[in-house]
C-alpha positions as CSV (number, residue, x, y, z in Angstrom):
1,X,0.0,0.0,0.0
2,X,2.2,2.6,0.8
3,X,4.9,1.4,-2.3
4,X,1.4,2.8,-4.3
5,X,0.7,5.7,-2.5
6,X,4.2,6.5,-2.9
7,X,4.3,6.2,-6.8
8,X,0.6,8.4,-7.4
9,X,2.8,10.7,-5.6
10,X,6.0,10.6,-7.6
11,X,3.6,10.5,-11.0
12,X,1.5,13.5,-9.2
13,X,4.5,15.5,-9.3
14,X,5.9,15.0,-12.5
15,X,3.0,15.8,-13.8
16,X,3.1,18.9,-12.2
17,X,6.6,19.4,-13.6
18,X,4.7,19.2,-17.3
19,X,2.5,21.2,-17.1
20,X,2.2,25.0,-18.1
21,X,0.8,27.9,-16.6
22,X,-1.5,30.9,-17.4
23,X,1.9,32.7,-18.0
24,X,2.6,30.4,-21.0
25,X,-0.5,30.6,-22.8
26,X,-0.9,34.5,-21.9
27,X,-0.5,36.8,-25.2
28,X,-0.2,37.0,-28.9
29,X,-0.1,33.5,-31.0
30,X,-0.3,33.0,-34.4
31,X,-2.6,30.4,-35.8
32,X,-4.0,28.5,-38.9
33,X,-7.1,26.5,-39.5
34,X,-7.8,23.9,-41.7
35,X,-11.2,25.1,-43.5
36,X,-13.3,23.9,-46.2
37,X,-12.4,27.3,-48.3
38,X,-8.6,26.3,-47.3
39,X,-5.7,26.9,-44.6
40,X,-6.6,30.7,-43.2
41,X,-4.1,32.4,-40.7
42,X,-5.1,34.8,-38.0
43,X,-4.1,36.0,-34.5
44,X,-4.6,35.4,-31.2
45,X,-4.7,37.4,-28.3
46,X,-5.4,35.3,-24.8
47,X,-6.2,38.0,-21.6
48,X,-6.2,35.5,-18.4
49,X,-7.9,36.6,-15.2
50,X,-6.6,33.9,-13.3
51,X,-4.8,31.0,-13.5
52,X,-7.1,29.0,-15.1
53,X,-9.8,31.6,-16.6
54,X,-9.2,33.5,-20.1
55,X,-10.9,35.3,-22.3
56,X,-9.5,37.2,-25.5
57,X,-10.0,37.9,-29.4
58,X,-9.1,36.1,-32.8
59,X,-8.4,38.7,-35.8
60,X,-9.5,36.2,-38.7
61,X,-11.1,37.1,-42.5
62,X,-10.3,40.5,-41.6
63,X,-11.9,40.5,-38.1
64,X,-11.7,41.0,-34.5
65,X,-14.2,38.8,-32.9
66,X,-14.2,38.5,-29.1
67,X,-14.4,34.8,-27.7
68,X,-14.8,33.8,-23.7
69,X,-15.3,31.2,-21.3
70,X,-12.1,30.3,-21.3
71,X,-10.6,27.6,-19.4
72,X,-7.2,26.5,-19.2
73,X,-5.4,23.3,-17.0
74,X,-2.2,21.7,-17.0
75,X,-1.7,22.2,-20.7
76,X,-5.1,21.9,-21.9
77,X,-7.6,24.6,-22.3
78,X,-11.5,25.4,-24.1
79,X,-13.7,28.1,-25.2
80,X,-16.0,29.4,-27.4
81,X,-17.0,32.8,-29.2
82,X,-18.2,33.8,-33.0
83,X,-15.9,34.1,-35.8
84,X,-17.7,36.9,-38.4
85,X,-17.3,35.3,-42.0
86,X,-19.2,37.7,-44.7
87,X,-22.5,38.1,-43.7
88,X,-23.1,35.8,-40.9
89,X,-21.3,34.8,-37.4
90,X,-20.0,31.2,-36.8
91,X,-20.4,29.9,-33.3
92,X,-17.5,28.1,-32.2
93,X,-15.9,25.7,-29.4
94,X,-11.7,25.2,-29.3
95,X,-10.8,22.3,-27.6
96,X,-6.6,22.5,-28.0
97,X,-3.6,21.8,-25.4
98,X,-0.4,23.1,-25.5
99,X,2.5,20.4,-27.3
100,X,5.8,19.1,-25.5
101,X,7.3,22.0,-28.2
102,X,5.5,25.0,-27.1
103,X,2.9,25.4,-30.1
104,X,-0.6,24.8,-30.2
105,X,-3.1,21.8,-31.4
106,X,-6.7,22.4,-31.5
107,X,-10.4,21.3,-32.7
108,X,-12.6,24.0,-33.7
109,X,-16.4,22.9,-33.3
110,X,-18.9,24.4,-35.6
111,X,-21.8,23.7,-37.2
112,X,-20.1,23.2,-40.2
113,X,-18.4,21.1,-38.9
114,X,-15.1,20.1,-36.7
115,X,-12.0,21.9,-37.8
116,X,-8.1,21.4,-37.3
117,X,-6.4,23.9,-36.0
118,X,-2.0,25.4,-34.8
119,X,-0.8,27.6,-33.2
120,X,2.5,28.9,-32.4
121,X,4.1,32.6,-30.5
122,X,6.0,33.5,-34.4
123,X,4.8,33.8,-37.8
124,X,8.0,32.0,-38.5
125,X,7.2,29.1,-36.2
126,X,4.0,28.9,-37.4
127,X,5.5,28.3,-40.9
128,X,7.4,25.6,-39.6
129,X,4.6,23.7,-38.5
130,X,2.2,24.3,-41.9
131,X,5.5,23.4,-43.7
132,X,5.5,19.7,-42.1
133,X,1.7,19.6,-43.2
134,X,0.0,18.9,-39.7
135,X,-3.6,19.1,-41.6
136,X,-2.5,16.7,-43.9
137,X,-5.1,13.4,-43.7
């Protein structure tokens, strides 16, 4: 029993060792998304107001559109907002976590559908990632 207790401990731990903070996810990122009218690039601006609570803005097809409910855990995080595309706004839910590297994975739910989507702190990192294809099926 206590040879068990010992190792949820040591696993706790490094675990803890892993993960990120607010501070890492806090700011600009650059990001793509895999959509049915192609890859599109836009920004990202996370604002946290505490450790685990964010809200923020993504500048995409020429927009700022506000998103919140943010939520953000070890290296995994969620929220929603509308994206404004021509004449209508697209609800959306990002489900994403932060990779072993730094950048960003993430689902975008619509109802259009489920989307892929990266994210890195450069434009030039971010071209390093669409250069090895990540969207690629």
């Amino acid at each position: 029993m206590k040879r068990i207790l010992v190792t949820l401990i040591l696993i706790a731990q490094l675990s803890l060792a892993w993960s990120y903070s607010a501070k890492d996810m806090q700011g600009l990122w650059y990001m793509a998304t895999n959509t049915p009218i192609g890859i599109n690039r836009g920004k990202i601006e996370a604002i946290f107001i505490d450790e685990h609570n964010f809200y923020g803005s993504i500048n995409m097809f020429n927009h700022d559109n506000e998103f919140s409910n943010g939520y953000f855990l070890s290296d995994a995080f969620a929220f929603s907002g509308k994206i404004r595309f021509l004449l209508s706004n697209i609800a959306f839910e990002a489900i994403g976590t932060i990779n072993d590297d730094g950048n960003v994975t993430a689902t975008i739910e619509t109802r259009m559908g489920e989307f892929k989507a990266v994210a890195a702190r450069s434009e030039e990192e971010l071209e390093s990632i669409l250069h090895k294809k990540p969207f690629k099926k």
